[in-house]
mmCIF file of the N, C-alpha and C atoms, coordinates in Angstrom:
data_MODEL
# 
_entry.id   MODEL 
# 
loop_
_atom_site.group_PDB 
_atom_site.id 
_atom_site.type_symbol 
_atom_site.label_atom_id 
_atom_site.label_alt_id 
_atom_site.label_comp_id 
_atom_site.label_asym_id 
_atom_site.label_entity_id 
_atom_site.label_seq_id 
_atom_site.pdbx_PDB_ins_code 
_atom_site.Cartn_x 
_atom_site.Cartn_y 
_atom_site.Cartn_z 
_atom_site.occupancy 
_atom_site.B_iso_or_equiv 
_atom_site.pdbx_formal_charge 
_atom_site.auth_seq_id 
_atom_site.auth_comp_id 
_atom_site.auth_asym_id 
_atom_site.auth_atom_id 
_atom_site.pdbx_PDB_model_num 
ATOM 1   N N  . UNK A 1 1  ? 50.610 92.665  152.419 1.00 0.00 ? 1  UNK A N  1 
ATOM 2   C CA . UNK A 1 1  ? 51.594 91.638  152.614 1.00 0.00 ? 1  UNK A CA 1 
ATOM 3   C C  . UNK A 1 1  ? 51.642 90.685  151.425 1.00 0.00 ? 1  UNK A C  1 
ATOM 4   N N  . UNK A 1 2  ? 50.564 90.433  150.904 1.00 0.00 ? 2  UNK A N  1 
ATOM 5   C CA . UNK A 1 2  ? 50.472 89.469  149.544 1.00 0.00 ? 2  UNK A CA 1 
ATOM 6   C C  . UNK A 1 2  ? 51.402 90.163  148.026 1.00 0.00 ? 2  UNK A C  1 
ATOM 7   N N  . UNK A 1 3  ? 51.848 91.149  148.197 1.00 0.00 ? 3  UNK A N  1 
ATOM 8   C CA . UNK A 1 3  ? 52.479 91.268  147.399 1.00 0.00 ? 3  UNK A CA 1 
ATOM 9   C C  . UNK A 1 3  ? 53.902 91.321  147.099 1.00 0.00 ? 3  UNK A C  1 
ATOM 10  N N  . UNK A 1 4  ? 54.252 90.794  148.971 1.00 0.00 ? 4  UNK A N  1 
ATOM 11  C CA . UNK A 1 4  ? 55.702 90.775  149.305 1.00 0.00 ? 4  UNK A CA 1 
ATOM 12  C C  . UNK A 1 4  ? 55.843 89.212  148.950 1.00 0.00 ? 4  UNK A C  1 
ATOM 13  N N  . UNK A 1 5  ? 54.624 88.565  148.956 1.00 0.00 ? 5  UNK A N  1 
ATOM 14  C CA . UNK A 1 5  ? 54.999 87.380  148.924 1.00 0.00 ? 5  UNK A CA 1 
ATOM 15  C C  . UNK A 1 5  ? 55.054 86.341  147.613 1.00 0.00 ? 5  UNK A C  1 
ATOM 16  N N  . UNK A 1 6  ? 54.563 87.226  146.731 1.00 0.00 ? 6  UNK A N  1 
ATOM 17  C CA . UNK A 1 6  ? 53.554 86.770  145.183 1.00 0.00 ? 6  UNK A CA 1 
ATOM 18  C C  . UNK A 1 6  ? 55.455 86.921  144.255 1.00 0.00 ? 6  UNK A C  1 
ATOM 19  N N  . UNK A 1 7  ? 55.219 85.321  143.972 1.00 0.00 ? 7  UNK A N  1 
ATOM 20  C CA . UNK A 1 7  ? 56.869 84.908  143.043 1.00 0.00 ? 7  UNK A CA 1 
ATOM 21  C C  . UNK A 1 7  ? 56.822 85.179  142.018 1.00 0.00 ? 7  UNK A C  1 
ATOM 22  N N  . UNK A 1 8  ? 55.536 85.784  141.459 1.00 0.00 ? 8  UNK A N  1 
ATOM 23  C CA . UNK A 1 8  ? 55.487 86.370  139.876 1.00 0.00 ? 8  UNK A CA 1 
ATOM 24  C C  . UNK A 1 8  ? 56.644 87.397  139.634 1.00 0.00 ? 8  UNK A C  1 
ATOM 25  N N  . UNK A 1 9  ? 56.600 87.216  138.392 1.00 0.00 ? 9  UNK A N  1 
ATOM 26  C CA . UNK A 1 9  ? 58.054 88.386  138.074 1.00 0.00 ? 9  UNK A CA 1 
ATOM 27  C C  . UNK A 1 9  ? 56.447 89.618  136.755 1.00 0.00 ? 9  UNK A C  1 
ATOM 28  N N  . UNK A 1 10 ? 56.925 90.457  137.134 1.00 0.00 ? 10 UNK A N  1 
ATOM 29  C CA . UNK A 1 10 ? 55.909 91.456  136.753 1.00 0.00 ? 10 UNK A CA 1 
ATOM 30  C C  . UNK A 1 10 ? 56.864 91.532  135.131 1.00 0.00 ? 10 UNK A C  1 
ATOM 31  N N  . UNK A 1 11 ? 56.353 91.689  133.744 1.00 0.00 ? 11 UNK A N  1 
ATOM 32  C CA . UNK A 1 11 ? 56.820 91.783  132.715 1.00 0.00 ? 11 UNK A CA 1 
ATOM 33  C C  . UNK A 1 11 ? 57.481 92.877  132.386 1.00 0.00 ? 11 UNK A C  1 
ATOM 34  N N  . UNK A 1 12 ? 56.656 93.899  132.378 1.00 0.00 ? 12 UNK A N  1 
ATOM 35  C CA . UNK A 1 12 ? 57.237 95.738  132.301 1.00 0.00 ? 12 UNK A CA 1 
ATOM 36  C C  . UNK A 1 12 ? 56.200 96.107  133.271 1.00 0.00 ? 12 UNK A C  1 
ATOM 37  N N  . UNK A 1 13 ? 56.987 96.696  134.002 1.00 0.00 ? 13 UNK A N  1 
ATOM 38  C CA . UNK A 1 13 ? 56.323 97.694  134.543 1.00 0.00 ? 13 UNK A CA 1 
ATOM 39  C C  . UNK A 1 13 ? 56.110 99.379  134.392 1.00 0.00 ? 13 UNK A C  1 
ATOM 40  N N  . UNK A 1 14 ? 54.831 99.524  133.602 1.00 0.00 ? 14 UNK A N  1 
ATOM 41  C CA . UNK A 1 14 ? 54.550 100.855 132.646 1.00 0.00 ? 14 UNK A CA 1 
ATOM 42  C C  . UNK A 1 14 ? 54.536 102.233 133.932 1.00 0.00 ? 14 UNK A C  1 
ATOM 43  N N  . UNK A 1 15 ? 54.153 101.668 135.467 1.00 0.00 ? 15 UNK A N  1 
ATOM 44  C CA . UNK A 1 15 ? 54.057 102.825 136.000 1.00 0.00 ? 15 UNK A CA 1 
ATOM 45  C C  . UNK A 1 15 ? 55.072 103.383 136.694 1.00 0.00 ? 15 UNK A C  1 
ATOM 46  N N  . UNK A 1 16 ? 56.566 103.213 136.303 1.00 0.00 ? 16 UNK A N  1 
ATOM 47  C CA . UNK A 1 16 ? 58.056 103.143 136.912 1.00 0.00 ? 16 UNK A CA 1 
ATOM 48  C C  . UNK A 1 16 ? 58.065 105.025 136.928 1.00 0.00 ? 16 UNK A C  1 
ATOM 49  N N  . UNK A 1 17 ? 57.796 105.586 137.598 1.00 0.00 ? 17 UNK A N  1 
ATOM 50  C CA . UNK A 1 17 ? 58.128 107.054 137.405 1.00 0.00 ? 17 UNK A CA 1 
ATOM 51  C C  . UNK A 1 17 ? 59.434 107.457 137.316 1.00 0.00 ? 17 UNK A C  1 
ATOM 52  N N  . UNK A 1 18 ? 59.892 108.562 136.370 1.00 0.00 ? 18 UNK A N  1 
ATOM 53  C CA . UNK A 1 18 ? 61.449 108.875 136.323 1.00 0.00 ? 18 UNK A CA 1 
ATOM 54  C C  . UNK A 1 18 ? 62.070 109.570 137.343 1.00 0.00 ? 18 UNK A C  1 
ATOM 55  N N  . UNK A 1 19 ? 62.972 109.814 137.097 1.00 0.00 ? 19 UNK A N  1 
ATOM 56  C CA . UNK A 1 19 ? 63.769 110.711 138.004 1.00 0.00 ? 19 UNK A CA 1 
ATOM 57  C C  . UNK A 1 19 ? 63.783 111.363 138.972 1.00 0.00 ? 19 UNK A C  1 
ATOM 58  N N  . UNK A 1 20 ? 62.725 112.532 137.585 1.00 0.00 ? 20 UNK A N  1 
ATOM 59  C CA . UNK A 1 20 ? 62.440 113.900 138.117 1.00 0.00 ? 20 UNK A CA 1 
ATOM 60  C C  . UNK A 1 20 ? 61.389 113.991 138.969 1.00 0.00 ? 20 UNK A C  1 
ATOM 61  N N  . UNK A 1 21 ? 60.132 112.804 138.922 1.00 0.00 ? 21 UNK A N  1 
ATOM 62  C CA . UNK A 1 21 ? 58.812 112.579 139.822 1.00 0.00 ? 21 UNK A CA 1 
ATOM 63  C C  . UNK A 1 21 ? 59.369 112.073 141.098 1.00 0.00 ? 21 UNK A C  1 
ATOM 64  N N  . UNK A 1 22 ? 60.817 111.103 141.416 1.00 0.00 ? 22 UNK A N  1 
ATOM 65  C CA . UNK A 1 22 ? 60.894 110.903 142.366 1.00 0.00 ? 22 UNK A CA 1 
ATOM 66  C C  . UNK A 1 22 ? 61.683 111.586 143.583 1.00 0.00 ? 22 UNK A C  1 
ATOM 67  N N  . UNK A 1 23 ? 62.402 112.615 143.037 1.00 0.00 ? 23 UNK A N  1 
ATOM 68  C CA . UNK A 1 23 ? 62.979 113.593 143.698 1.00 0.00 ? 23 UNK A CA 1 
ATOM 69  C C  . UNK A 1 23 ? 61.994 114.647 144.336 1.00 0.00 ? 23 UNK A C  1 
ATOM 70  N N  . UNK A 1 24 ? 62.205 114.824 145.335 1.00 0.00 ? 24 UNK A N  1 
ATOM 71  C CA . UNK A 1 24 ? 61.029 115.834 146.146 1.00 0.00 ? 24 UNK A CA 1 
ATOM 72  C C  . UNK A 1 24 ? 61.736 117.225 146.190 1.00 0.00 ? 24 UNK A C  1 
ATOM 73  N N  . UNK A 1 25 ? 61.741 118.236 145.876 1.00 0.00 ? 25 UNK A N  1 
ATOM 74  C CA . UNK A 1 25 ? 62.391 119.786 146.258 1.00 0.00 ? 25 UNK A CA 1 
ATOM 75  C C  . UNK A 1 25 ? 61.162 119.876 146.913 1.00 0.00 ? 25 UNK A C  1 
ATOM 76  N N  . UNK A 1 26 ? 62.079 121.114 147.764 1.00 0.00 ? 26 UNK A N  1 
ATOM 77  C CA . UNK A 1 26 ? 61.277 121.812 148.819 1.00 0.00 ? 26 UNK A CA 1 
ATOM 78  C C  . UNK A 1 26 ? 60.830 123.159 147.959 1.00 0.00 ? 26 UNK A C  1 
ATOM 79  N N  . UNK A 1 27 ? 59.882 123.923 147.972 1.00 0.00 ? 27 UNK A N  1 
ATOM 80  C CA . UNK A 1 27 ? 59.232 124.180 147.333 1.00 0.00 ? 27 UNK A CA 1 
ATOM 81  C C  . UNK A 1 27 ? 59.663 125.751 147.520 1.00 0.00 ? 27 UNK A C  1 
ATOM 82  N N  . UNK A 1 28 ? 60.192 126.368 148.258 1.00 0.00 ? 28 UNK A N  1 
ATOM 83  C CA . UNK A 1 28 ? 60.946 127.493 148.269 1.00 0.00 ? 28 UNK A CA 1 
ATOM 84  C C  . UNK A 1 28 ? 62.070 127.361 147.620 1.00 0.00 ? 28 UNK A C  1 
ATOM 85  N N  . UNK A 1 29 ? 62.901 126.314 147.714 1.00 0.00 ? 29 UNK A N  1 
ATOM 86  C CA . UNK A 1 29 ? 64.379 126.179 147.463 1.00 0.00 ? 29 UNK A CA 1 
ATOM 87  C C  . UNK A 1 29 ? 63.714 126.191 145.495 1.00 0.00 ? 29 UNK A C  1 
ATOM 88  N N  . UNK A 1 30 ? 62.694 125.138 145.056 1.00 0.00 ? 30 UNK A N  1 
ATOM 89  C CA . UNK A 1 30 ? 62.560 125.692 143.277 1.00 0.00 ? 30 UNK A CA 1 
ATOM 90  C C  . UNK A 1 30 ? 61.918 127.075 143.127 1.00 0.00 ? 30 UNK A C  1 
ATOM 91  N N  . UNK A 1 31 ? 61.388 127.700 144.288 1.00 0.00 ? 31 UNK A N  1 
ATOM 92  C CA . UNK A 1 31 ? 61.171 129.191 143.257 1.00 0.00 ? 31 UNK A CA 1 
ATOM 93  C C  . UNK A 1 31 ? 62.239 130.052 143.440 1.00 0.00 ? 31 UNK A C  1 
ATOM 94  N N  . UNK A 1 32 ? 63.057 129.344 144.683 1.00 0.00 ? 32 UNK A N  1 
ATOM 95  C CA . UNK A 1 32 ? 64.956 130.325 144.206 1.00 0.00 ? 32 UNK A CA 1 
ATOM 96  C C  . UNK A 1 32 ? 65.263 129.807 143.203 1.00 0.00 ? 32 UNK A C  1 
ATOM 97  N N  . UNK A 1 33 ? 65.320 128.673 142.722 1.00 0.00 ? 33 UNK A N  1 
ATOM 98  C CA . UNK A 1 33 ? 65.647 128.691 141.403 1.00 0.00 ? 33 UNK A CA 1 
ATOM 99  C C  . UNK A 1 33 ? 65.359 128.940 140.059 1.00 0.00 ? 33 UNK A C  1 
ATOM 100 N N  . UNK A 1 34 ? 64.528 129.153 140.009 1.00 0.00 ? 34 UNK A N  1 
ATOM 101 C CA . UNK A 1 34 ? 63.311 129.333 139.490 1.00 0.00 ? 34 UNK A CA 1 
ATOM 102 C C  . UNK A 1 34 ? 63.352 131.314 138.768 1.00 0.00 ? 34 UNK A C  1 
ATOM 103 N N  . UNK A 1 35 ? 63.463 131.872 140.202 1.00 0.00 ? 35 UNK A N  1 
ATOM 104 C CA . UNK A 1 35 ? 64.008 133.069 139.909 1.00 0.00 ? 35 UNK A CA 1 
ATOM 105 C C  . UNK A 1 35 ? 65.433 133.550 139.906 1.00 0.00 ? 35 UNK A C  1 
ATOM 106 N N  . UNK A 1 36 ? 66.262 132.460 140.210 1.00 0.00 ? 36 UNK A N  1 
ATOM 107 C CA . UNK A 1 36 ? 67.454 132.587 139.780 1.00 0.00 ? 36 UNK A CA 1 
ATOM 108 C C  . UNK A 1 36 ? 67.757 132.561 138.024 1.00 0.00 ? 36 UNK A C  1 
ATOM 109 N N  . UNK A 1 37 ? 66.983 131.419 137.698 1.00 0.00 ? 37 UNK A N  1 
ATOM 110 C CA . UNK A 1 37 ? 67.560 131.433 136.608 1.00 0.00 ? 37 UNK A CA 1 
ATOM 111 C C  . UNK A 1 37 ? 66.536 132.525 135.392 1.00 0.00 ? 37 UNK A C  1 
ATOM 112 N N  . UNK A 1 38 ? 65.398 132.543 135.883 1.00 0.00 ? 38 UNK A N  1 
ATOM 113 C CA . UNK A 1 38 ? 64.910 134.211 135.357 1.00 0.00 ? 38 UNK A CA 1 
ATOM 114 C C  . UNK A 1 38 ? 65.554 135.627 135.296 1.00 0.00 ? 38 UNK A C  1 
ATOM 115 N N  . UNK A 1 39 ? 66.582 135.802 136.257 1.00 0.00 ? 39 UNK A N  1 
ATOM 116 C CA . UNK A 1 39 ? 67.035 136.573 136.340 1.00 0.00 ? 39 UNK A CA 1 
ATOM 117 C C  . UNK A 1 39 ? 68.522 136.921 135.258 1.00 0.00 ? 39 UNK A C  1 
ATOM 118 N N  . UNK A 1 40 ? 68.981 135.377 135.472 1.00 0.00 ? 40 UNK A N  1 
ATOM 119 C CA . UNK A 1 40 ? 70.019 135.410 134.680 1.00 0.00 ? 40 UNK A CA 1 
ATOM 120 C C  . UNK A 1 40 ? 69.846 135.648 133.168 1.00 0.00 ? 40 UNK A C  1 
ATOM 121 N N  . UNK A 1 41 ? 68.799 134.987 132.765 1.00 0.00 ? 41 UNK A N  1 
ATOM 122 C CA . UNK A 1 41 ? 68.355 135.037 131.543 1.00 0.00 ? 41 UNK A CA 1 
ATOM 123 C C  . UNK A 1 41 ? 68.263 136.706 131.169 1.00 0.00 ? 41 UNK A C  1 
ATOM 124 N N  . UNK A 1 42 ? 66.979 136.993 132.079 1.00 0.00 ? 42 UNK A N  1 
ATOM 125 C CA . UNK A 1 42 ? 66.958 138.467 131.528 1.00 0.00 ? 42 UNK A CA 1 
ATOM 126 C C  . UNK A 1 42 ? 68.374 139.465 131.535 1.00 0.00 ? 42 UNK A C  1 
ATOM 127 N N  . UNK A 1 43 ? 69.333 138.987 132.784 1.00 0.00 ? 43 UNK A N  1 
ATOM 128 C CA . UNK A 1 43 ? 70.374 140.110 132.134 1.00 0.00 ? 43 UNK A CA 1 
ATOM 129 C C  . UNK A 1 43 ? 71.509 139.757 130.880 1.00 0.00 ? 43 UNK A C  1 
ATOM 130 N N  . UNK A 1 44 ? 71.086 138.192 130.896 1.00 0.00 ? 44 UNK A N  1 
ATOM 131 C CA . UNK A 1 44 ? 71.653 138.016 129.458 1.00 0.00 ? 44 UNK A CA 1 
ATOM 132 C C  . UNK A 1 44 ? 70.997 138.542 128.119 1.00 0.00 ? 44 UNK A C  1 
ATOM 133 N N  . UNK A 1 45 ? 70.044 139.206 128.275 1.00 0.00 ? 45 UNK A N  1 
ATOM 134 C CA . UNK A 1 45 ? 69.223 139.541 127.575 1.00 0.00 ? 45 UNK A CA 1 
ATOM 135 C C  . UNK A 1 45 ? 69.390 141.310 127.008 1.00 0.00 ? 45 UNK A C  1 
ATOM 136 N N  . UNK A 1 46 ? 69.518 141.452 128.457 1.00 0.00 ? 46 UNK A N  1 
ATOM 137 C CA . UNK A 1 46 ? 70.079 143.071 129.153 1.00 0.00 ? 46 UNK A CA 1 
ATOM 138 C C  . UNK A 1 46 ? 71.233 143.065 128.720 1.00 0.00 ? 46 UNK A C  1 
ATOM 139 N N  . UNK A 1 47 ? 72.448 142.423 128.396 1.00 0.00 ? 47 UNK A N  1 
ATOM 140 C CA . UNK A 1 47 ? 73.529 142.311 128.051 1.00 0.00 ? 47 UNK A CA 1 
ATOM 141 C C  . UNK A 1 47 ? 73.610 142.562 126.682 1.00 0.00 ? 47 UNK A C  1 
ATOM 142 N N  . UNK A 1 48 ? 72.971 141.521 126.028 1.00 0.00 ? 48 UNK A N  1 
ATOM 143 C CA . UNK A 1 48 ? 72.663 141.786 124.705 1.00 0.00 ? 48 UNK A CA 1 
ATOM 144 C C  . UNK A 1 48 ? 72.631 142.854 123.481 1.00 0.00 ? 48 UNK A C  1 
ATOM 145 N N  . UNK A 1 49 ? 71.233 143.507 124.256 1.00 0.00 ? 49 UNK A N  1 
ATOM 146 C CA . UNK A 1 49 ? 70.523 144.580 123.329 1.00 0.00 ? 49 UNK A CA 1 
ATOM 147 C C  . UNK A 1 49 ? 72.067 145.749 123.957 1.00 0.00 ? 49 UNK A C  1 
ATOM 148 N N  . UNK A 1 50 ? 72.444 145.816 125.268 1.00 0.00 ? 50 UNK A N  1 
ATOM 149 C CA . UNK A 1 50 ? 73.556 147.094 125.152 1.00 0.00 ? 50 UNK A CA 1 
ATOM 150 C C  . UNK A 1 50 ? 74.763 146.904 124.534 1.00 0.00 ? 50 UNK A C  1 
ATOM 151 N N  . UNK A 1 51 ? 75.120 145.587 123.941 1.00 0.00 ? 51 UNK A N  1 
ATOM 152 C CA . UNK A 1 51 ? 76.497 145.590 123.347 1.00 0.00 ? 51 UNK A CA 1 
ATOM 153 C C  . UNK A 1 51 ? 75.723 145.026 121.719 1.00 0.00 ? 51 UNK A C  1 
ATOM 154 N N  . UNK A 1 52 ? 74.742 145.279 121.463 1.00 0.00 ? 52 UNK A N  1 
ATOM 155 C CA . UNK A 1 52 ? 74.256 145.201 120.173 1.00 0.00 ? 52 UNK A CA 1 
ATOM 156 C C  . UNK A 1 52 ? 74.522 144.611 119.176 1.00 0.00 ? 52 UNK A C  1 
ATOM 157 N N  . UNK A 1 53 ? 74.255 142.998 119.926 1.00 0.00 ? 53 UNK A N  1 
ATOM 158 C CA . UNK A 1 53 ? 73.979 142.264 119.379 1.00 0.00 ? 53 UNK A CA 1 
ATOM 159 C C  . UNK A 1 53 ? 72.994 141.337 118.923 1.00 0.00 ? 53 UNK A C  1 
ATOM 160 N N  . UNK A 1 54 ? 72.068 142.173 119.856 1.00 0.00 ? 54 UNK A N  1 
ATOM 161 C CA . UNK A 1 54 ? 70.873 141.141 119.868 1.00 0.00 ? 54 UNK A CA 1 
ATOM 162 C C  . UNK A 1 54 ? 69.640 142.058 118.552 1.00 0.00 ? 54 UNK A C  1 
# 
């Protein structure tokens, strides 16, 4: 409770986490993505070497 009540103004606060720490995924839903975008990659990859360009 003492810190709801304390009128100090804090200067910087160094431990502000970004974005990405405060967003929670569910942990199935990032390894669909996860292997979604593995997948894509490799057939861009697969794409590549057969129209020979890579």
């Amino acid at each position: 409770m003492s810190r709801y009540l304390d009128a100090r103004r804090p200067e910087v606060s160094t431990d502000t986490p970004d974005i990405a720490t405060t967003i929670r995924t569910n942990p199935r839903v990032k390894a669909i993505l996860w292997s979604t975008g593995a997948a894509m990659l490799g057939l861009v990859v697969i794409a590549l070497i057969v129209s020979n360009v890579f």
